[in-house]
C-alpha positions in Angstrom: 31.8 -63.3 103.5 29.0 -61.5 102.1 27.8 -61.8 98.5 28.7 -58.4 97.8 32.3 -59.4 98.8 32.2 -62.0 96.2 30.9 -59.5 93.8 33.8 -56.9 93.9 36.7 -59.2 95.0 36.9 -60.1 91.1 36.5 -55.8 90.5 38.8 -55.1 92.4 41.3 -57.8 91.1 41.1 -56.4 87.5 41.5 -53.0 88.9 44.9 -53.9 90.6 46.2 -55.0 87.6 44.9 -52.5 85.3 47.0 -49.7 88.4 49.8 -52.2 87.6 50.0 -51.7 83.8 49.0 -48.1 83.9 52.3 -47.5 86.0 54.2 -49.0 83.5 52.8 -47.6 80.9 53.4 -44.0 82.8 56.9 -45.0 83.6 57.4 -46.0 80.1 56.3 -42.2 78.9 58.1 -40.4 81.6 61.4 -42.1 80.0 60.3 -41.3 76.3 60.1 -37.4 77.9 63.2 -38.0 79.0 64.7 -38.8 76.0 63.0 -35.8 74.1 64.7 -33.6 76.3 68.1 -35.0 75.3 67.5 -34.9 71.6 65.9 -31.4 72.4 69.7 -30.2 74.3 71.2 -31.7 71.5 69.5 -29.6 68.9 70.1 -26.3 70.5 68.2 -23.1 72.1 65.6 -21.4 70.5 66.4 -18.2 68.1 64.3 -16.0 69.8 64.5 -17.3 73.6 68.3 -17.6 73.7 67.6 -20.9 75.0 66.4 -24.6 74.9 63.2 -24.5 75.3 61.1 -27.5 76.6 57.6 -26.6 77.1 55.4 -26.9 73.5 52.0 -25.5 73.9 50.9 -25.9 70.5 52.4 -30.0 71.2 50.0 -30.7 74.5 47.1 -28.9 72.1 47.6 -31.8 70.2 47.6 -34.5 72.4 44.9 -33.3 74.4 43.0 -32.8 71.1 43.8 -36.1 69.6 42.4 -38.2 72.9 39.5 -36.2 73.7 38.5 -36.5 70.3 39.2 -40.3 70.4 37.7 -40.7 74.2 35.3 -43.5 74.1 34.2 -43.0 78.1 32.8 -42.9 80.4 35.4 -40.4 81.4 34.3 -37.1 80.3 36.1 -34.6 77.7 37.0 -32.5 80.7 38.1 -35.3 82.9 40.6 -36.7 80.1 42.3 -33.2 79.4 42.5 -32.9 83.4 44.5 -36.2 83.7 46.5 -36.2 80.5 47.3 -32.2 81.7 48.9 -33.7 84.9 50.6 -36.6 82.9 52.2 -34.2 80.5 53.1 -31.3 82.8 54.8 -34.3 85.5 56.9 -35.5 82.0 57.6 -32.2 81.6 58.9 -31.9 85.1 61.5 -34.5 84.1 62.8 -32.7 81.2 63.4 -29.4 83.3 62.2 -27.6 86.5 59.3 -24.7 85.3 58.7 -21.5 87.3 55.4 -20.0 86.4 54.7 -16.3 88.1 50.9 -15.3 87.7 48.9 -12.0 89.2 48.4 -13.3 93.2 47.8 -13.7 95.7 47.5 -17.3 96.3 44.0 -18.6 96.4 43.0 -16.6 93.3 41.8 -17.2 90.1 44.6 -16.6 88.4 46.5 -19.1 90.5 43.7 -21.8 89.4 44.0 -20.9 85.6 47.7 -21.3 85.9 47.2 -25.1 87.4 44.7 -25.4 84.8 47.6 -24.7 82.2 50.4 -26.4 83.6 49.3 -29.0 86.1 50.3 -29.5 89.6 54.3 -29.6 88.2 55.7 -26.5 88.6 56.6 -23.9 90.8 54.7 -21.1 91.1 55.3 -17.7 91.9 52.3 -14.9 92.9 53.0 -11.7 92.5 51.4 -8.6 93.8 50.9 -6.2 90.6 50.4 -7.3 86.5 53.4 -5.4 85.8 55.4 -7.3 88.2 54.2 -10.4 86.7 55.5 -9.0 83.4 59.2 -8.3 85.0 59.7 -11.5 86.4 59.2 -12.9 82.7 61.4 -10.6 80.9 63.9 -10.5 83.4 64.4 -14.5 83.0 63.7 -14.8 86.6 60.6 -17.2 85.5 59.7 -18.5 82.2 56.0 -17.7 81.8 53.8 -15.4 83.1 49.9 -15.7 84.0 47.5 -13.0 83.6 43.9 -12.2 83.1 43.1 -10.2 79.8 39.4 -10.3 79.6 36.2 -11.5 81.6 32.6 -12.4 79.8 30.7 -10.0 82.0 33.3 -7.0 83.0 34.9 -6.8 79.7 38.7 -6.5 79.0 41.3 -5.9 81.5 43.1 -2.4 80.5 46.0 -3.0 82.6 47.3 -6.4 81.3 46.5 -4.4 77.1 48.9 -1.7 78.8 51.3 -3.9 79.6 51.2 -5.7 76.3 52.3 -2.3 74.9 55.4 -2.0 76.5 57.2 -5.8 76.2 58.7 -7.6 73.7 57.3 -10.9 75.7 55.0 -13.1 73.6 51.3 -14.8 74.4 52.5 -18.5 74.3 48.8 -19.5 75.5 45.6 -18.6 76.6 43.5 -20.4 79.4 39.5 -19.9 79.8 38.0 -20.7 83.2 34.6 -20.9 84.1 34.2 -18.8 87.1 32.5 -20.4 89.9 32.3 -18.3 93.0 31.3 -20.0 96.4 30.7 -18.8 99.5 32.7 -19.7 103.0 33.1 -19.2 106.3 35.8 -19.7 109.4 35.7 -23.6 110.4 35.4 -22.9 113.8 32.6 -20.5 113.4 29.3 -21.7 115.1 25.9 -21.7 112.8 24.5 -19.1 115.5 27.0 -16.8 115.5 26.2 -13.7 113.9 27.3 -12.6 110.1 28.3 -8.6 110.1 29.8 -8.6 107.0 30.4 -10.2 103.6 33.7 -9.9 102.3 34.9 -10.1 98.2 36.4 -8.0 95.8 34.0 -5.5 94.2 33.5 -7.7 91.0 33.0 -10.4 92.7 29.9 -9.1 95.2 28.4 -7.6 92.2 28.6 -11.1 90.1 26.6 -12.8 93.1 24.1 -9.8 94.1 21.0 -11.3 93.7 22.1 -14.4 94.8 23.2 -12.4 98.0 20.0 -10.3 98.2 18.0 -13.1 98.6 20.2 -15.8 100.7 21.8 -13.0 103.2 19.4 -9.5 102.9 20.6 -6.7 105.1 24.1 -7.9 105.5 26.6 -5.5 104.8 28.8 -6.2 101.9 32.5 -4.7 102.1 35.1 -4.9 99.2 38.2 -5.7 99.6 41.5 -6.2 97.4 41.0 -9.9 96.0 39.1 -12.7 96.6 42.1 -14.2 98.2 42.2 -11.5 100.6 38.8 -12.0 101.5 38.9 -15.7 102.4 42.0 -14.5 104.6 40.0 -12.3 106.5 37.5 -14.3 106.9 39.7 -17.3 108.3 40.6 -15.1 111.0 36.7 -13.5 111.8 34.5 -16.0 112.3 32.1 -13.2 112.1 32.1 -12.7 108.5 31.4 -14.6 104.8 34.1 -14.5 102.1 33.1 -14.5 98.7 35.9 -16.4 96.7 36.8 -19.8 94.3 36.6 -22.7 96.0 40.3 -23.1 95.7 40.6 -20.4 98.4 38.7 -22.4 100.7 40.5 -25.4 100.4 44.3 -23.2 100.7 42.9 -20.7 103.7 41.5 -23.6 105.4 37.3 -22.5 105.2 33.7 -24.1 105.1 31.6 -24.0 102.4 28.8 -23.0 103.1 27.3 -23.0 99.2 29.1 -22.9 95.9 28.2 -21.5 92.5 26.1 -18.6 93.8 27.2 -16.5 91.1 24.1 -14.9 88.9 25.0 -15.8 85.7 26.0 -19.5 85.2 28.3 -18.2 81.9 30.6 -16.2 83.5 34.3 -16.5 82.3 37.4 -15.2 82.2 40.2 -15.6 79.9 43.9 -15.4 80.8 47.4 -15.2 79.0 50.1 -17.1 79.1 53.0 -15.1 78.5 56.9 -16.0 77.0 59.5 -15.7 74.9 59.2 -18.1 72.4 57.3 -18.4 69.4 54.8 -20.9 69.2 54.1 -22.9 66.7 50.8 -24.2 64.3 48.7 -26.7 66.5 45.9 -26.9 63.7 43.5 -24.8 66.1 44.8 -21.8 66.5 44.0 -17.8 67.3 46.7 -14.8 67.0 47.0 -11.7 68.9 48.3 -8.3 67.5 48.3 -4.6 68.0 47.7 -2.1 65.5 48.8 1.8 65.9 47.0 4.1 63.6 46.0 7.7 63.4 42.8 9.1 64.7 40.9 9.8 61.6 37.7 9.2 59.5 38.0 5.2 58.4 40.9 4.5 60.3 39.4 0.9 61.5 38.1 0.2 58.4 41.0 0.7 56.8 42.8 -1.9 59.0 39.9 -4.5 59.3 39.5 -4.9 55.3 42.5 -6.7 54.7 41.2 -9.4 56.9 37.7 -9.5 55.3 39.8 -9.5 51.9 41.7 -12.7 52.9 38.0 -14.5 54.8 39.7 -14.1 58.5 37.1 -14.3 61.3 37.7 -11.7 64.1 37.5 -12.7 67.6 37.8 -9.4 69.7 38.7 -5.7 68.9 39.2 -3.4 71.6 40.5 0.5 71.1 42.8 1.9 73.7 44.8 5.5 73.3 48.4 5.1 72.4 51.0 6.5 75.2 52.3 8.7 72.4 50.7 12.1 73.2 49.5 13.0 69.5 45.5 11.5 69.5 47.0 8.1 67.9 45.5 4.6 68.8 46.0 1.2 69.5 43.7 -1.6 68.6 44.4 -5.0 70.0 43.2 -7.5 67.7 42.3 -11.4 68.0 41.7 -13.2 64.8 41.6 -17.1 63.7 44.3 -19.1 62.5 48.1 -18.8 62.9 50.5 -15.8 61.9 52.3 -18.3 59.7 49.0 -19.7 57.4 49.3 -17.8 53.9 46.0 -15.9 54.4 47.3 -14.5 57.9 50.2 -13.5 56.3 48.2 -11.8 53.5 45.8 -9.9 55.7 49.1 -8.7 57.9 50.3 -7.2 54.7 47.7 -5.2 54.0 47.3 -3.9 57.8 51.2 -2.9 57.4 50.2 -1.1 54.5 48.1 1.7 56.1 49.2 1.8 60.3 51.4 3.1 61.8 52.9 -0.1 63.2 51.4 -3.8 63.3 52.9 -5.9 66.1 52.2 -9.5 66.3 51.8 -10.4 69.9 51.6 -14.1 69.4 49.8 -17.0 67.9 48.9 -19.6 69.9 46.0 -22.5 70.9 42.4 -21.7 71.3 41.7 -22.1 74.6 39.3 -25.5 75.1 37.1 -23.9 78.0 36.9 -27.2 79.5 36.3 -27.1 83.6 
């Protein structure tokens, strides 16, 4: 027996029994979930869900808030919400079975900001269109939704804000993920077989061009639907590159060939969790709403006073034309803090004072934007 034996046989020792208490301790949780969902039957459904309702974004805000705060290491912050994610979304799993539908197809980004959200837990459901994604929420067919609203470098995504115009669904949540794109190829492929083309969707190639330009020059670049779609076609072509996430590799079975080639290291995107319920105050929070006004001279000003008047910082305005026909327009609005604080409800006042109609979309958790 080597020294080095000697070394980590007492290691490893400790780390048995550490696994040992851990999955009591785990156990121990999963049974005090259990019992919150009792107590949570017991109480009755929700007023504005028509039912009980299990899943408490602005309660795993907390929790993940209160131990990253508190995490001595060397885990990192990002590590600790990843783990205590899974740990509350499997407790979860106890209390009721989830279905999540989010804007496919599998392989996607959306589909990683949805596990990012609710852990490995639940089922999920991709569907081909936002709209459809919508309809399976309303319907009652799933209970929350998943779908991208804005990205750091292409701005906001117009058809999810057309959507939001036309439901009575909520944003329970919002998720931020780093976007990381990487680049993959067919595992049987050969390192001298030729590359004719480079598959992505068109945001995609134009988020890695230089990268591209200098690593692959002269090879034609086609778009194609998703990123998903991409890595599909490349699976089957061992003749071409897919630009995708790395989860795509991993689900269409691919090589990585080099990851994070993207040009700009900061690129993000932000997604929505949609619902029916009303969320509740975590202590960090951000609220959605839309505002109808006329067109005319100091329209906007009009409605962004109030919240100047009542010290509210605004996140993100963005202006699209109302579906009415008459030259009216809808601003989507994010601003700090929850609807229910008495300074939100002050600067909603005044909004409801000069629009046409103020609609609060939902207040919810600030998204952490840890990876």
């Amino acid at each position: 027996m080597s020294a080095d034996d000697d070394q980590l046989r007492p290691l490893r020792e400790r780390i048995d029994a550490l696994d040992v208490k851990l999955l009591a301790l785990l156990n121990e949780r999963a049974q005090c979930a259990l019992e919150v969902g009792k107590v949570k039957e017991r109480q009755g459904v929700d007023a504005d869900q028509q039912t009980t309702v299990f899943y408490r974004p602005e309660r795993v805000a907390q929790i993940l808030r209160r131990l990253t705060e508190n995490n001595p290491g060397p885990l990192s912050t990002g590590d600790v919400e990843t783990l205590f994610r899974e740990i509350t979304a499997c407790c979860l799993s106890l209390e009721t079975p989830m279905s999540v539908a989010y804007f496919g197809p599998e392989g996607t980004y959306t589909e990683a900001a949805t596990v990012k959200q609710f852990g490995h837990f639940i089922e999920t459901a991709p569907m081909a269109s936002i709209d459809e994604v919508f309809r399976e929420v309303e319907s009652g067919v799933c209970k929350y939704g998943v779908v991208p609203v804005e990205n750091s470098t292409e701005g906001m995504v117009n058809h999810t804000l057309d959507c939001l115009l036309n439901t009575d669904l909520r944003v329970c949540a919002e998720v931020e993920l780093p976007i990381h794109h990487a680049l993959m190829r067919a595992k049987d492929a050969s390192p001298e077989q030729a590359v004719t083309q480079i598959v992505s969707h068109a945001q995609s190639l134009a988020q890695c061009r230089a990268w591209l330009d200098q690593h692959y020059p002269g090879v034609p670049r086609a778009a194609v639907a998703s990123n998903a779609e991409a890595a599909k076609q490349a699976a089957s072509d061992p003749n071409l590159l897919a630009v995708a996430g790395e989860m795509a590799a991993d689900r269409y079975d691919l090589r990585l060939l080099a990851t994070r080639i993207e040009d700009s290291p900061f690129n993000k995107t932000r997604f929505l969790v949609l619902g029916k319920q009303y969320v509740g105050a975590s202590g960090d929070d951000k609220t959605s709403i839309l505002v109808s006004v006329k067109n005319e001279p100091g329209a906007l000003l009009r409605v962004l006073t109030p919240f100047e008047l009542n010290k509210i910082g605004l996140t993100r305005i963005e202006t699209r034309p109302a579906r009415s026909g008459d030259w009216s327009y809808v601003f989507f609005i994010d601003f700090d803090g929850h609807e229910s604080q008495p300074e939100a409800e002050a600067a909603l006042r005044g909004v409801n004072e000069i629009a046409l109609e103020v609609r609060v979309l939902g207040s919810y958790p600030k998204a952490t934007g840890q990876e």
